[in-house]
GUGUMI-621143 format. One record per residue (C-alpha): residue in three letters; x negated, y, z. Coordinates in steps of 0.05 Angstrom, whole numbers, plus 5000, padded with zeros to 4 digits. Layout:
! residues N
ALA	X	Y	Z
...
//
This chain:
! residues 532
UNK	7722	6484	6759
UNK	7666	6524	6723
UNK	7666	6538	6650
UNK	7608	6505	6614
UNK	7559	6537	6552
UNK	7512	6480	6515
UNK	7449	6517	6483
UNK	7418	6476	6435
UNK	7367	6495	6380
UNK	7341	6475	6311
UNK	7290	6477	6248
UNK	7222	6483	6301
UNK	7217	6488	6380
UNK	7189	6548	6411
UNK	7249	6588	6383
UNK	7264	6614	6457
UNK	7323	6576	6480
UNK	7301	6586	6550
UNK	7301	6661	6539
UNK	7367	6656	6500
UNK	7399	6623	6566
UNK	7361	6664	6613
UNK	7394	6730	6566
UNK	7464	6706	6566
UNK	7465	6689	6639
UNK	7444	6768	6646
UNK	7497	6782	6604
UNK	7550	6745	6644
UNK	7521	6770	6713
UNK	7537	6849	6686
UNK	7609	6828	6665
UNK	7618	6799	6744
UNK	7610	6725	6737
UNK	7578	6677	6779
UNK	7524	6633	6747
UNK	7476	6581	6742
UNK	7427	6548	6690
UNK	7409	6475	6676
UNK	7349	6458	6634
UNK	7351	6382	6607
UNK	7284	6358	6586
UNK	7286	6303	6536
UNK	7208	6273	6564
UNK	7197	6209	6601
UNK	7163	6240	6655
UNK	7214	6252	6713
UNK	7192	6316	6725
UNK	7119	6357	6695
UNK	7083	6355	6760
UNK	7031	6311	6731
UNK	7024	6339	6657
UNK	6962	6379	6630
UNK	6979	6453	6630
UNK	6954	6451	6553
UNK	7003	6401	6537
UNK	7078	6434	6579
UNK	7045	6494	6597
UNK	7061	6516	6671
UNK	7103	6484	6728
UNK	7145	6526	6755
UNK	7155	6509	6829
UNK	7224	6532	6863
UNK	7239	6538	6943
UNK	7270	6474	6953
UNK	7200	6443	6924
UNK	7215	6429	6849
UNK	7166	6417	6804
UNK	7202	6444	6738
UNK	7202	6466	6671
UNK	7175	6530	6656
UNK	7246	6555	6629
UNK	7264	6563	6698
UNK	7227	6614	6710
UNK	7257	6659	6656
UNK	7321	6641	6685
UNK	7308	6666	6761
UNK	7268	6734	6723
UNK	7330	6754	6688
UNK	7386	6738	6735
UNK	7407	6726	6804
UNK	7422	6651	6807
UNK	7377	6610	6851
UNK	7354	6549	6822
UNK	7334	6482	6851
UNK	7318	6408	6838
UNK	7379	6401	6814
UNK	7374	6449	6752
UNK	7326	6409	6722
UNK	7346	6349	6691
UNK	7293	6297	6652
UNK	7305	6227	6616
UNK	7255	6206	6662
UNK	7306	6226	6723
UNK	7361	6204	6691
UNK	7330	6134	6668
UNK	7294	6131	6745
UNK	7373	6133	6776
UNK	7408	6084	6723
UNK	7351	6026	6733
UNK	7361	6041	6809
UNK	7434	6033	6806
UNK	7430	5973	6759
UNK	7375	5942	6810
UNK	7425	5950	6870
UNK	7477	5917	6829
UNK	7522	5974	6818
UNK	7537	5962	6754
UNK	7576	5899	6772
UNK	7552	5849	6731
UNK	7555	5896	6656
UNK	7498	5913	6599
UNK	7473	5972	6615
UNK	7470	6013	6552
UNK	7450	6090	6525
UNK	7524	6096	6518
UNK	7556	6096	6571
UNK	7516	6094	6633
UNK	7458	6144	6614
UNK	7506	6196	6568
UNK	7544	6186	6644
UNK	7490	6197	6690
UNK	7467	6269	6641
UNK	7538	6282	6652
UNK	7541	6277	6735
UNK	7478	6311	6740
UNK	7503	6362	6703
UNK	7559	6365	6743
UNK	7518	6358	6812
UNK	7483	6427	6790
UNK	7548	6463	6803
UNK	7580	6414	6865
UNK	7598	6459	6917
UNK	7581	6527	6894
UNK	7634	6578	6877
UNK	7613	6592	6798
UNK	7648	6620	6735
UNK	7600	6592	6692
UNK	7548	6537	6678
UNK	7494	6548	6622
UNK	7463	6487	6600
UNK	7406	6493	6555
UNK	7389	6420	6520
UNK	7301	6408	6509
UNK	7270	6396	6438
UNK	7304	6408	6376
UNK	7362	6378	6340
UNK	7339	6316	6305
UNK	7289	6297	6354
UNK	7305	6218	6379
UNK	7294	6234	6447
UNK	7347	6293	6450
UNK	7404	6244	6427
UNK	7427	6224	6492
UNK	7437	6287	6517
UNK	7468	6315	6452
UNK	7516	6256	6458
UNK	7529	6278	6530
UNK	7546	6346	6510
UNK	7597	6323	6454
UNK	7629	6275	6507
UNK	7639	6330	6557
UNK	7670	6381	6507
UNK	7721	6332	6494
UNK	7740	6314	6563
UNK	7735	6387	6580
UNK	7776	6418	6523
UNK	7748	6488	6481
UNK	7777	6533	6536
UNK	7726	6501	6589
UNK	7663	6496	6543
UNK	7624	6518	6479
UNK	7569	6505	6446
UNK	7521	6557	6435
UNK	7468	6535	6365
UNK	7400	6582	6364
UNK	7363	6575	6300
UNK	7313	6607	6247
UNK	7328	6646	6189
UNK	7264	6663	6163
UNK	7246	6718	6121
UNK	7198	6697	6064
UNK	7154	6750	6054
UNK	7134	6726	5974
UNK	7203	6726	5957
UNK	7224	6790	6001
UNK	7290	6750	6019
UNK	7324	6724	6076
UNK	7328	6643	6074
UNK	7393	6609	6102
UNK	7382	6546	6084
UNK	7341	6520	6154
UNK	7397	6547	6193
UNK	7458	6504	6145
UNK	7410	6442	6147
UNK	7399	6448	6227
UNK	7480	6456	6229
UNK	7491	6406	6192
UNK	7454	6358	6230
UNK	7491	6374	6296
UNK	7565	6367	6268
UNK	7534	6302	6242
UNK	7522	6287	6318
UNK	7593	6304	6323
UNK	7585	6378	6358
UNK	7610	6440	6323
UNK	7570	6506	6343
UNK	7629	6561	6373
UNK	7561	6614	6360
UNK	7510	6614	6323
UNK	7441	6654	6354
UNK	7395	6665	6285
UNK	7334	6688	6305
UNK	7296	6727	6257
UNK	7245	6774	6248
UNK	7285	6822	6203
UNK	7363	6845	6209
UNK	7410	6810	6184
UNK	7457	6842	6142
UNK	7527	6831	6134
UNK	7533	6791	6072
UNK	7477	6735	6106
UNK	7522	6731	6163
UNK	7588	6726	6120
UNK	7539	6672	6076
UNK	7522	6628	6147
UNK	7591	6632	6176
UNK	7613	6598	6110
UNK	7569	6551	6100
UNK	7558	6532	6179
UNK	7637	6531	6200
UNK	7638	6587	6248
UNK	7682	6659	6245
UNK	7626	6718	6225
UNK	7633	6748	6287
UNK	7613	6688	6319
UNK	7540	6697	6272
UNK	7492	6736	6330
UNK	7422	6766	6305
UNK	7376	6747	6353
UNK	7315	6798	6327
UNK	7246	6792	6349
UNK	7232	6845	6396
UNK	7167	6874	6426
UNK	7190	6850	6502
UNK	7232	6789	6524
UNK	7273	6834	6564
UNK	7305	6867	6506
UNK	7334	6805	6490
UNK	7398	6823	6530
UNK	7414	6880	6502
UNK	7406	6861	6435
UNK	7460	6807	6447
UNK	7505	6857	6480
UNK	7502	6900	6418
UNK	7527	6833	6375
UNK	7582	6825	6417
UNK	7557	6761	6457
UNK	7581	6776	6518
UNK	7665	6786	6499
UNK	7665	6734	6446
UNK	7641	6687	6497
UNK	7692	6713	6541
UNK	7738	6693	6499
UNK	7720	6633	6472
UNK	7726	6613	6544
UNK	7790	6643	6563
UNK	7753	6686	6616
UNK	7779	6755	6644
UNK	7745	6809	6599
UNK	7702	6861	6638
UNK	7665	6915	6608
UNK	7588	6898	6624
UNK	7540	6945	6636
UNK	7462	6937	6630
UNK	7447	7010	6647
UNK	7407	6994	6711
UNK	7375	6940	6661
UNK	7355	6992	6606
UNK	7332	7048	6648
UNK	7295	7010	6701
UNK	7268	6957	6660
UNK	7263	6974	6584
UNK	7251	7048	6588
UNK	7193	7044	6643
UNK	7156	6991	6598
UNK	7164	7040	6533
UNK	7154	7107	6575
UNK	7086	7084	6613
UNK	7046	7146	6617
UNK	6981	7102	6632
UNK	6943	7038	6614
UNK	6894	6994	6647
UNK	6868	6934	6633
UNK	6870	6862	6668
UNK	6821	6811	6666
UNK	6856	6742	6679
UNK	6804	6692	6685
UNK	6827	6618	6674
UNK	6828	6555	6657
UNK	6880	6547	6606
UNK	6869	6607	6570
UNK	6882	6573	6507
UNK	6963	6560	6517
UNK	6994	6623	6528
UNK	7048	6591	6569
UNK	6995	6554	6624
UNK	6997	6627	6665
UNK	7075	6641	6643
UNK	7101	6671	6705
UNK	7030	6704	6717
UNK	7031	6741	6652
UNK	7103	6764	6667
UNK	7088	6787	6732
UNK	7026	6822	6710
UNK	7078	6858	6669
UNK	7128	6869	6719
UNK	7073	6899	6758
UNK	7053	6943	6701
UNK	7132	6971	6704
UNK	7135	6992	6773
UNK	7073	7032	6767
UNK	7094	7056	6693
UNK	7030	7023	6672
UNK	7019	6992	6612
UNK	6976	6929	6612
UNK	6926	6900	6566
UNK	6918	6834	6586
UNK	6848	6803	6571
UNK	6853	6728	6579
UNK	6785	6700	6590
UNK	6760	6627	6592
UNK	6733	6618	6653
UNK	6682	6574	6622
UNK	6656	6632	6574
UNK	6639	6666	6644
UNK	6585	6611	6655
UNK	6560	6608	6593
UNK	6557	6681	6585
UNK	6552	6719	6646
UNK	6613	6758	6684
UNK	6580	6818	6664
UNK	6588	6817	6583
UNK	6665	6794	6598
UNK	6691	6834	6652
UNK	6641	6903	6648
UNK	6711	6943	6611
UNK	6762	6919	6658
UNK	6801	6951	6724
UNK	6821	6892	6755
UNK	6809	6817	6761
UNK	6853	6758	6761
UNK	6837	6691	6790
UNK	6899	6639	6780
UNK	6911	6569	6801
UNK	6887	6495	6778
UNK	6859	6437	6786
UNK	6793	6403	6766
UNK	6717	6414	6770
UNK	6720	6441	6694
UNK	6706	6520	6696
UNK	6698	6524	6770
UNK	6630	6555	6767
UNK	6651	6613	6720
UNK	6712	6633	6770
UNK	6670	6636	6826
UNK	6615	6681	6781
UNK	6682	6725	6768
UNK	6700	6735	6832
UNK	6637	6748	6856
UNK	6631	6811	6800
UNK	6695	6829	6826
UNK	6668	6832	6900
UNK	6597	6861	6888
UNK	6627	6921	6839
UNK	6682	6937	6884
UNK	6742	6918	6827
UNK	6811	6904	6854
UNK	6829	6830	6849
UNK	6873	6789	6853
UNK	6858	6708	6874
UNK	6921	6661	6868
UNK	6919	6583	6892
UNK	6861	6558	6865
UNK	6839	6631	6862
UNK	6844	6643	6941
UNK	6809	6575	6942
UNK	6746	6599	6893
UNK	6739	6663	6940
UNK	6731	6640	6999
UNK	6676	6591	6966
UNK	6630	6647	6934
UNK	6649	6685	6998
UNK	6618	6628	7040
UNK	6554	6613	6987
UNK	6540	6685	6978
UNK	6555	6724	7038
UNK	6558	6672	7087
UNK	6486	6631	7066
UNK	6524	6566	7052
UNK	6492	6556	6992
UNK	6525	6489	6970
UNK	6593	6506	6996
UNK	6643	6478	6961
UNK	6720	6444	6960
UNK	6723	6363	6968
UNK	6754	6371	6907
UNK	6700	6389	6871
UNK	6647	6358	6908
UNK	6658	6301	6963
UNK	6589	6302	6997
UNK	6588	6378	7002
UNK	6554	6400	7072
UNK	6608	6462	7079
UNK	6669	6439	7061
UNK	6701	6508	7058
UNK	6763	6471	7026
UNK	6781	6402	7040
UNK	6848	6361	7043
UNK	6895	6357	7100
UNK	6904	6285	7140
UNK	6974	6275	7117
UNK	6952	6290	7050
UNK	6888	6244	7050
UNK	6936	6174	7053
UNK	6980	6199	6989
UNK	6967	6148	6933
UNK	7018	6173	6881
UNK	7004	6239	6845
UNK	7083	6256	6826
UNK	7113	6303	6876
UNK	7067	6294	6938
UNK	7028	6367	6944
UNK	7053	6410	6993
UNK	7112	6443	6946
UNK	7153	6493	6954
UNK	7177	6552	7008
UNK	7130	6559	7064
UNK	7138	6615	7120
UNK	7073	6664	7125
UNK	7064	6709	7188
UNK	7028	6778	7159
UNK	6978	6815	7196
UNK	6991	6888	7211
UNK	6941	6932	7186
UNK	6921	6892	7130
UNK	6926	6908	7056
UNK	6982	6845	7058
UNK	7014	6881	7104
UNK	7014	6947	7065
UNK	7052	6913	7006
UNK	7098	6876	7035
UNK	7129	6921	7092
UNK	7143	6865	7143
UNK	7104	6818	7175
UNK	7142	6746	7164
UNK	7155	6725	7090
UNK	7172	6660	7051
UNK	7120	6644	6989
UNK	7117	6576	6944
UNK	7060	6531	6946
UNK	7036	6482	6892
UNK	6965	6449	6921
UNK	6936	6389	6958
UNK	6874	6429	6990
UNK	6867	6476	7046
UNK	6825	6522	7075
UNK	6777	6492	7126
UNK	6791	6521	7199
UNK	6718	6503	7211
UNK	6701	6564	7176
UNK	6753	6622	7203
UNK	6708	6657	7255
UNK	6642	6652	7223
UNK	6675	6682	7161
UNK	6715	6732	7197
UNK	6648	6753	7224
UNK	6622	6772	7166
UNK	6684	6813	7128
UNK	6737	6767	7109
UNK	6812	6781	7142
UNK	6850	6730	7148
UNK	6914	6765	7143
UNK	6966	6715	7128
UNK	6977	6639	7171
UNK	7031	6595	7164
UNK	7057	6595	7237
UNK	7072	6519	7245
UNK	7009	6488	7224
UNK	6966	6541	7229
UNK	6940	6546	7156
UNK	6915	6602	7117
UNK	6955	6635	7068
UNK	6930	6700	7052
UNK	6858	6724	7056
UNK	6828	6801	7030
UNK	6764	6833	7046
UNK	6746	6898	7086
UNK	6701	6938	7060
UNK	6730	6937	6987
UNK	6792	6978	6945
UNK	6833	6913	6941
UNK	6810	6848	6940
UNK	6868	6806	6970
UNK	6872	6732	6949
UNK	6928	6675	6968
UNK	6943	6605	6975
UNK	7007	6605	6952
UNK	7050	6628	6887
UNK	7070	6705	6881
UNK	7089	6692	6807
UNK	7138	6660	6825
UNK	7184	6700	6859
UNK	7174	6771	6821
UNK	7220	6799	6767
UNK	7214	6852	6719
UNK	7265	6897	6763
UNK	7236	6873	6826
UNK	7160	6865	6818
UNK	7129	6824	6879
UNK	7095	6863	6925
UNK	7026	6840	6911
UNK	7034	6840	6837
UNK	7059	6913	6841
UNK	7004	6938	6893
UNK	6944	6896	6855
UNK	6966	6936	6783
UNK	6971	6998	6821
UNK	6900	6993	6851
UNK	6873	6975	6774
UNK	6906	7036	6756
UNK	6877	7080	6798
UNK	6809	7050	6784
//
């Protein structure tokens, strides 16, 4: 039976939980364990396939076709485990299965109530994460903040399993704010007793406390929190604000994470070692000899976690070419109103992500086409493949409506259009093609170049497709089509002859890169900015 850590947060959201998780997993991967991660989402919706991007930020999209929480993404970045539909759990899944179950009668005739039959549904899907898999440890990290109504059931879950599995087999791991107040010049306590206090009111006692802050914390704080909050002082962990997410790990391995969780837990102590960590990852980013600068031109500019996992590949890019990037986020509707030219005249390479929606079309397209004409490596991703082959088609081509049936219905090229199966699909929730898709590369192509072998596995997140209608008179005029998905013909990755490196693609690179292991068109996209 696995060991299980609860991470929970208080005083505001946005403290990093998911990066806390993500960091402690890392932590437990040097030392030789096996582990996995489970994000619980307190929201309705059963999973954020169907939220606005300004409202959750991105969905992160895993092989076996997950739409999930963005937190998942930090947590396949930092370690090994391979998530899955199972690592996300929602109220809205958890509700979804009860009212089944109590529909089919399988409750036998009783009330069905918060406590027991949701707090014991949390619990079995928590357990369902791990059924099966040969794992040391399970890190659960519980959504919202403690406090918030919606969290309660989950909280309540947590107590209830602590109990049943006794202090050896699980912990609870509290992250929380002790701000510095600048006026004052002093370090203020006080948010993180409050936020303690209101969990042990729940009835769950923090084993370690993570206190973010923006300033160190000395030893008489930490002697004054441990007091106050119930825990021993060594069990107090500054979680400082660093430059880079990545340092987070080490900074908790400095605290002593790592062996007090060890054990708290009763597990074999190991000596872990981040060097690979530090040297490949943390030195490269503070060593970079160079810097060039990436346009990203999107939608969602204004939430900085809508491109998440684009930003951070961007970055992990910038490490394996010991580049360091200045990220220009542009909104794609400033391009129309403005021109390409004013936005993008300073910049070595352009980056077209996904979407969906007419809004800001026109100013992607008038991007990519600045991109194409000035011979500026880019970069086109989902909707961005999907916007390329458009002004490819309108200004190359002489299509000069062409256009996605997205977009436009009545459109006399429609260079991007939705495929049969796809055209009868009524509800919105889980129904695009998601998740790992084989691609067959073409040798001799740019594709090709990056990633070394000609058959790969990419995610996918989208309803439209590229129009078949329109490969050979395309190909005729420039554009390789140098990726197809083998069973149903589709295109998957398309780039451009006669320019430095203009490669765009239907599916999700983000997705699968990390900041030791940058994807290969990520890495070989930075690397063509750079030598621009």
């Amino acid at each position: 039976m696995p060991k299980y850590i609860f991470v929970t947060g208080g005083v505001i959201s946005s403290l990093g939980k998911g990066i806390a998780s993500a960091s402690i997993g890392k932590l437990l991967e040097s030392m030789g364990l096996k582990i996995t991660l489970i994000k619980c989402d307190p929201y309705i919706n059963v999973d954020p396939g169907t939220m606005n991007p300004f409202q959750h930020g991105e969905v992160y999209v895993t092989d076996d076709g997950a739409e999930t929480d963005l937190d998942l993404g930090h947590y396949e970045r930092f370690t090994n485990a391979v998530v899955g539909k199972d690592n996300n759990i929602t109220s809205g899944k958890v509700y979804f299965s009860v009212i089944c179950k109590e529909r089919k009668g399988e409750f036998l005739g009783a009330t069905v109530q918060v406590v027991p039959h949701i707090t014991d549904e949390i619990k079995s899907q928590i357990k369902k994460a791990s059924t099966g898999k040969k794992l040391d440890v399970v890190i659960v990290e519980i959504g919202g903040t403690v406090g918030d109504i919606e969290s309660l059931p989950f909280l309540e879950a947590v107590r209830q399993m602590t109990l049943e599995l006794g202090r050896c087999n699980a912990i609870n791991i509290h992250l929380t704010l002790v701000p510095y107040i600048k006026s004052a010049q002093e370090i203020k306590t006080k948010p993180t007793q409050h936020s303690v206090g209101k969990l042990r009111e729940i009835g769950i006692q923090p084993d370690i406390l993570l206190c973010r802050s923006e300033k160190n914390l000395s030893k008489e704080i930490k002697a004054k929190i441990a007091l106050f909050c119930n825990v021993n002082q060594d069990a107090v962990i500054g979680a400082l604000d660093m430059e880079t997410i990545y340092e987070i790990p080490l900074i908790y391995q400095k605290e002593g994470l790592g062996k007090l969780i060890l054990d708290l837990l009763g597990l074999k102590k190991t000596n872990g070692e981040l060097k690979e960590w530090k040297c490949g990852v943390i030195d490269r980013m503070r060593n970079a000899t160079k810097v060039t600068t990436i346009a990203v031109v999107g939608k969602y500019i204004t939430l900085q976690d809508s491109y998440k996992s684009i930003y951070e590949a961007l970055t992990h890019g910038g490490i394996a070419n010991d580049t360091k990037l200045q990220i220009i986020k542009i909104e794609s509707e400033e391009i129309t109103k403005h021109g390409a030219e004013k936005s993008l005249k300073d910049v070595q390479g352009i980056l077209v992500p996904g979407g969906f929606g007419h809004r800001g079309i026109e100013g992607k397209i008038e991007a990519i086409k600045y991109a194409r004409e000035n011979n500026i490596p880019f970069l086109g991703i989902c909707l961005g493949m999907q916007t390329a082959v458009i002004e490819f088609a309108r200004n190359v081509c002489g299509m000069a409506n062409a256009n996605s049936t997205e977009f436009n219905k009545k459109t006399p090229y429609p260079i991007i259009s939705l495929l049969e199966e796809q055209k009868k699909i009524k509800n919105k929730g889980g129904t695009m093609r998601l998740g790992a898709y084989g691609c067959q590369i073409k040798k001799g192509t740019k594709s090709f170049s990056a990633y070394k072998k000609e058959e790969i596995s990419e995610r996918h997140r989208h309803r439209y497709e590229f129009n078949n209608k329109y490969r050979k008179i395309m190909e005729a005029k420039g554009i390789i089509f140098s990726g197809i998905n083998p069973q149903k013909n589709l295109v998957e990755i398309i780039e451009l002859k006669d320019h430095p490196w203009f490669v765009a693609c239907q599916f999700h690179p983000e997705f699968k890169s990390k900041p030791d292991r940058a994807h290969p068109l990520f890495r070989e996209f930075v690397k063509a900015a750079r030598n621009k």
